[in-house]
C-alpha positions as CSV (number, residue, x, y, z in Angstrom):
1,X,4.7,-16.1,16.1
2,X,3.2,-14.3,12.9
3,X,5.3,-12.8,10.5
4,X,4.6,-11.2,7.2
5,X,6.9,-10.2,4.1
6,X,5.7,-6.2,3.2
7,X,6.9,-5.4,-0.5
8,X,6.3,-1.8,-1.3
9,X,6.5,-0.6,-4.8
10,X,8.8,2.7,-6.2
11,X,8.9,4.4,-9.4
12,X,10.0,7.9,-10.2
13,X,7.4,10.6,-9.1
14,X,6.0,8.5,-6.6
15,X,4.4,10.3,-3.7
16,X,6.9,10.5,-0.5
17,X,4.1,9.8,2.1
18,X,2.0,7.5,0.2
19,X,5.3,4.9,0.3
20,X,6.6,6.2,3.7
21,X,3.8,6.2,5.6
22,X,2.7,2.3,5.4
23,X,6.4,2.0,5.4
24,X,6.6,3.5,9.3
25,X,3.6,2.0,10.2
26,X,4.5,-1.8,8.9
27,X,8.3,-1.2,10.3
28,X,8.4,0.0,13.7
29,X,5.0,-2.5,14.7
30,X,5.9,-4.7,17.5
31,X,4.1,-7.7,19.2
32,X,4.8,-9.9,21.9
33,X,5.5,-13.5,21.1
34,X,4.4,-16.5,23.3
35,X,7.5,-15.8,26.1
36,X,6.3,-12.2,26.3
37,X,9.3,-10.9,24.3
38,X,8.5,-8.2,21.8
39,X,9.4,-8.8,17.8
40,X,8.6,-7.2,14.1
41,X,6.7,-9.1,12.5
42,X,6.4,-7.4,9.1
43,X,10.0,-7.5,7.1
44,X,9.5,-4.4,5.0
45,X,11.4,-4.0,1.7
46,X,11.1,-1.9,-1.4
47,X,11.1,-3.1,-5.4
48,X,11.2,-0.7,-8.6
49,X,11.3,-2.5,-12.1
50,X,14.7,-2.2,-12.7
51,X,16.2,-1.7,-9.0
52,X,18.2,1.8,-9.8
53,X,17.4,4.6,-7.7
54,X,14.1,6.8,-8.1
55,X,13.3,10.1,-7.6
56,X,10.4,10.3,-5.5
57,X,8.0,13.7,-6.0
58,X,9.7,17.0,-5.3
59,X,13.4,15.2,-5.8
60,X,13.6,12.6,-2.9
61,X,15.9,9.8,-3.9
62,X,15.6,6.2,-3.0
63,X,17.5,3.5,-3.6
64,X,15.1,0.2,-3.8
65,X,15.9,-3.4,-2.2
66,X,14.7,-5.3,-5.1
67,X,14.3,-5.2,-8.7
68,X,11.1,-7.1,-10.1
69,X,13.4,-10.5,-10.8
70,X,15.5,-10.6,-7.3
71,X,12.2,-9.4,-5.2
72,X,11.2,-12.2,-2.6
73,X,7.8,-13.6,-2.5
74,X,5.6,-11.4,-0.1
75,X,2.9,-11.6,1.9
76,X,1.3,-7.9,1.3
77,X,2.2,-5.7,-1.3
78,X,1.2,-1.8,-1.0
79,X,0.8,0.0,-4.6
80,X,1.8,3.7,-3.8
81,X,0.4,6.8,-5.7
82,X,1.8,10.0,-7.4
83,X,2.2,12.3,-10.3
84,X,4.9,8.9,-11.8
85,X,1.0,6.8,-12.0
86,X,-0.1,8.5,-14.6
87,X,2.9,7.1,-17.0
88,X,3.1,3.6,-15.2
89,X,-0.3,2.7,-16.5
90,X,0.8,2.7,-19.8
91,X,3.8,0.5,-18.7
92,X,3.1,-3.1,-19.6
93,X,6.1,-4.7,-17.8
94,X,4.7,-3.0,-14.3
95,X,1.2,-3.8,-14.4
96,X,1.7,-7.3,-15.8
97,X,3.9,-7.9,-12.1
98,X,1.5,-6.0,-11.0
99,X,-1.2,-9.0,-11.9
100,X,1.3,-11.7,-11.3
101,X,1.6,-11.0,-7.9
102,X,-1.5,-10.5,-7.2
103,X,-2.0,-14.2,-7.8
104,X,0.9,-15.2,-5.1
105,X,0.1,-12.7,-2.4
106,X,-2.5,-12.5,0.4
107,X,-3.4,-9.2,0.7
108,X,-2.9,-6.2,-2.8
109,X,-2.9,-2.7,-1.3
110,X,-2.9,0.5,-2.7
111,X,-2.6,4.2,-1.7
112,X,-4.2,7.3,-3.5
113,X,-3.4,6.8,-7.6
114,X,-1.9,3.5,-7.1
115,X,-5.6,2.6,-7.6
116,X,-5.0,3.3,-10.6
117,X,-2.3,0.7,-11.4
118,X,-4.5,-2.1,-9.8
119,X,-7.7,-1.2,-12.1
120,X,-4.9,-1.5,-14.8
121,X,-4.1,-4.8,-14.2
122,X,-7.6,-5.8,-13.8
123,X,-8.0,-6.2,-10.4
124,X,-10.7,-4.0,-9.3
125,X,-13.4,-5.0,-11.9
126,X,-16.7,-5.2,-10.1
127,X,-15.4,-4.3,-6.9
128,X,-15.4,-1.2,-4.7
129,X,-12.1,0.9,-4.3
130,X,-10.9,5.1,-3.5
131,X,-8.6,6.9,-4.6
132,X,-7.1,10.6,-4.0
133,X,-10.5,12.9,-3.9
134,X,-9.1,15.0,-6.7
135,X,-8.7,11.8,-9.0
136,X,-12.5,10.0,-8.0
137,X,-14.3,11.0,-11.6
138,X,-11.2,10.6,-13.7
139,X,-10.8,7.0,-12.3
140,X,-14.7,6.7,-12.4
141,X,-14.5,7.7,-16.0
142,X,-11.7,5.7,-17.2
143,X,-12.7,2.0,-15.3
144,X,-16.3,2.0,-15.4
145,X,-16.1,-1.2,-14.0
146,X,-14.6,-0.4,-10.6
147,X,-16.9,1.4,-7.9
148,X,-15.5,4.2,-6.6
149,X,-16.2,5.1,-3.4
150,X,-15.6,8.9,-1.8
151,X,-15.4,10.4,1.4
152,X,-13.6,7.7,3.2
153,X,-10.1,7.0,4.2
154,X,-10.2,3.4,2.3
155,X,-11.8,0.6,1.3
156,X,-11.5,-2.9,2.5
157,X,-12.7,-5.9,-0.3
158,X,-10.5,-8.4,1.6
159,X,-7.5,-9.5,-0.6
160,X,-7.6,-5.7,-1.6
161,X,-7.9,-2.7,0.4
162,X,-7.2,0.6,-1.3
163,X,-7.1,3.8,0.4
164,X,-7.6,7.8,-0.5
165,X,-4.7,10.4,-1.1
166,X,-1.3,10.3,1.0
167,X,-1.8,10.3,4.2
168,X,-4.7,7.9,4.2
169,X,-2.2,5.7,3.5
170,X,-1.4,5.6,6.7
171,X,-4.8,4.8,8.1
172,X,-4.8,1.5,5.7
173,X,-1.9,0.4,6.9
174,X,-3.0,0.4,10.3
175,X,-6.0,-1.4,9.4
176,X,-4.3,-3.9,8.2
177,X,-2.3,-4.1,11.4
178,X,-5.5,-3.9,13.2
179,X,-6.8,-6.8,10.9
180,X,-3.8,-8.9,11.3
181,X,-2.4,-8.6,15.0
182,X,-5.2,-6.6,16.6
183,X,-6.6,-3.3,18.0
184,X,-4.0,-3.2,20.9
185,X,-1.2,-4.0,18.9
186,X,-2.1,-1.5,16.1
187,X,-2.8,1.4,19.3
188,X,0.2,0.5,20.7
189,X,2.1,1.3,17.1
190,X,0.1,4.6,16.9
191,X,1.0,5.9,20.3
192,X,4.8,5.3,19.3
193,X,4.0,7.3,16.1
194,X,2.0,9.9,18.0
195,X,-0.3,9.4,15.8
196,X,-3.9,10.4,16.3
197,X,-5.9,7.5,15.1
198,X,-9.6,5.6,16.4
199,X,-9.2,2.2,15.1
200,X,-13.3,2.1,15.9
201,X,-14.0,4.3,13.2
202,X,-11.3,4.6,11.0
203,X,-13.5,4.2,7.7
């Protein structure tokens, strides 16, 4: 029976969806275990820096699980996006977890401008990575190193898989379901969603 820890990353002005989405998808995923019983097997929970509440984009408020020194060790981290990015890179304290924990977990996701964050901490030199279509030159401008890649919903470079704007963070998190427990688990978490998704050509 396969379980994975999901941390997922808040800050003021992050984008509602971009955090929610992979946050439905990851939480109400079931498989069966060995007896046939069904069971979650991703424990999601949420870290800011400091652990206070956030104000998410257009005044949502959220109150975090964790700060950065009483978060758990995880398994996959998701990087969300949003207007609060554009400050956060400039944030030493965040980007420097950022790269620590790259170093202790097994799989670094992103969604939309969270790209941003892992190209900060260094993590996308060299490799291919998306962002939100409306941010593709300023992120090809400002990490020359990274290639950016348009026109798809996100890009998979194994121990990082980052994804386009909002609600493509949604189709990432299903790949990753998809990668991890397979295609009839992750069509089986759609249909409960109602959401419209072909895992055959999700790219």
């Amino acid at each position: 029976m396969k379980r994975w820890k999901v941390g997922i990353l808040l800050f003021d002005d992050v984008e509602v969806l971009d955090f929610a989405g992979p946050f439905e998808v990851f939480a109400v995923t079931t498989a069966k275990q060995d007896d046939g019983e069904l069971y979650s097997p991703f424990e999601v929970t949420t870290i800011s820096e400091d652990g206070e509440m956030i104000t998410a984009r257009n005044g949502l408020q959220v109150q975090p699980d964790y700060n950065f020194g009483s978060a758990p060790a995880y398994d996959l981290l998701v990087i969300p996006g949003g207007m609060g990015t554009r400050g956060l890179v400039h944030n030493k304290v965040v980007v420097a977890w950022i790269a620590e924990r790259f170093a202790e977990v097994q799989w670094m996701t992103s969604v939309c401008t969270g790209a941003f964050l892992l190209a900060e901490a260094g993590l996308l030199k060299g490799k291919r990575a998306t962002t939100h279509w409306a941010s593709i030159q300023r992120m090809r401008d400002t990490y020359p190193a990274v290639i950016v890649e348009e026109d798809v919903k996100f890009v998979d470079e194994d121990r990082i898989v980052t994804s386009a704007g909002i609600s493509a963070g949604i189709n990432m998190a299903f790949h990753m379901v998809n990668r991890l427990l397979g295609k009839e688990v992750a069509k089986e978490t759609a249909r409960r969603m109602e959401y419209d998704i072909d895992l055959d050509e999700e790219k």
